[in-house]
C-alpha positions as CSV (number, residue, x, y, z in Angstrom):
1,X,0.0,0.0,0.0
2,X,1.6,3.2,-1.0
3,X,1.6,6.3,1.4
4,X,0.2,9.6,-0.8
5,X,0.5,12.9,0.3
6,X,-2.4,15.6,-1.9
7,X,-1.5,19.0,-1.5
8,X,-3.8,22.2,-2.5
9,X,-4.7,24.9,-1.1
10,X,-8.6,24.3,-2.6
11,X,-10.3,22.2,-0.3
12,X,-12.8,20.8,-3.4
13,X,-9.7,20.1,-5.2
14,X,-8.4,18.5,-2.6
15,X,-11.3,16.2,-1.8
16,X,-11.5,15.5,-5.9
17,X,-7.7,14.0,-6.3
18,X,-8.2,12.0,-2.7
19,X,-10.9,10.3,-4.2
20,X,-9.4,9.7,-7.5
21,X,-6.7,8.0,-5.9
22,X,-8.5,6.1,-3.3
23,X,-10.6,4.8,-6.0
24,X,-10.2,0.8,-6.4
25,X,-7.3,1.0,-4.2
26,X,-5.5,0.4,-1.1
27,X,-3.5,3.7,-0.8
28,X,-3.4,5.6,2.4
29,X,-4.4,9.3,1.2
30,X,-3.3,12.1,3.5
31,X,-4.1,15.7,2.8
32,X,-2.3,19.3,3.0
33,X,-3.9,22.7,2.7
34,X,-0.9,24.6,2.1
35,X,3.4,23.5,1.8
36,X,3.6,24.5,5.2
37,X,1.5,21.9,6.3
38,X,2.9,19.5,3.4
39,X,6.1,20.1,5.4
40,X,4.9,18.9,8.7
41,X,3.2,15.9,7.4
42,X,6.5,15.0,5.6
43,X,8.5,15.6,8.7
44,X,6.4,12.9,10.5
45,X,6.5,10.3,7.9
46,X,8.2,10.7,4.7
47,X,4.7,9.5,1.3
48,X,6.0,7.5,-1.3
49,X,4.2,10.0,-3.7
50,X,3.2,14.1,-3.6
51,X,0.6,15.0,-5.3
52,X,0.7,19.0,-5.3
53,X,-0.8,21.9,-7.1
54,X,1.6,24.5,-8.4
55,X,0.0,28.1,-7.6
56,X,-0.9,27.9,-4.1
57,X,-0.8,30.8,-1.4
58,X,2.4,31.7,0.3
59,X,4.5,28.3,-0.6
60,X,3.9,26.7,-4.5
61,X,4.5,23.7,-5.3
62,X,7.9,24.3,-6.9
63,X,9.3,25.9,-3.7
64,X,7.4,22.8,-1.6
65,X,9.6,20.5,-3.9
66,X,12.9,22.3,-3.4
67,X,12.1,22.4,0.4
68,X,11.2,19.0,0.8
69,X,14.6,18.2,-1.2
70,X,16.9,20.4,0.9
71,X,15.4,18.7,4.7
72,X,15.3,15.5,3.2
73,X,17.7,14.3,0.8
């Protein structure tokens, strides 16, 4: 069972991708509102896969990425 973290700062958005994924599978879906929060779930337990939207509110997705690469190489 893979370990998938959804990030987006819309919460319909959100809800849309979870179920997506959790559709016909076993995969654990955790959400994230904004890369803050991304960052806190990753500090916890590291998914096997980031979903995460690009234009978001004070942290994109592209800085989430290179954050998420500098704390955890």
């Amino acid at each position: 069972m893979a370990s998938i973290l959804v990030v987006d700062d819309s919460a319909v958005d959100r809800k849309v991708i979870g179920a997506l994924l959790q559709k016909g599978s076993a995969h654990s879906v955790q959400f994230a509102s904004d890369g803050a929060e991304a960052l806190g779930h990753v500090g916890h337990a590291m998914p096997d896969l980031i979903v995460t939207d690009l234009m978001m509110p004070k942290m994109d997705g592209l800085q989430l990425v290179r954050a998420i690469r500098v704390q955890h190489p």
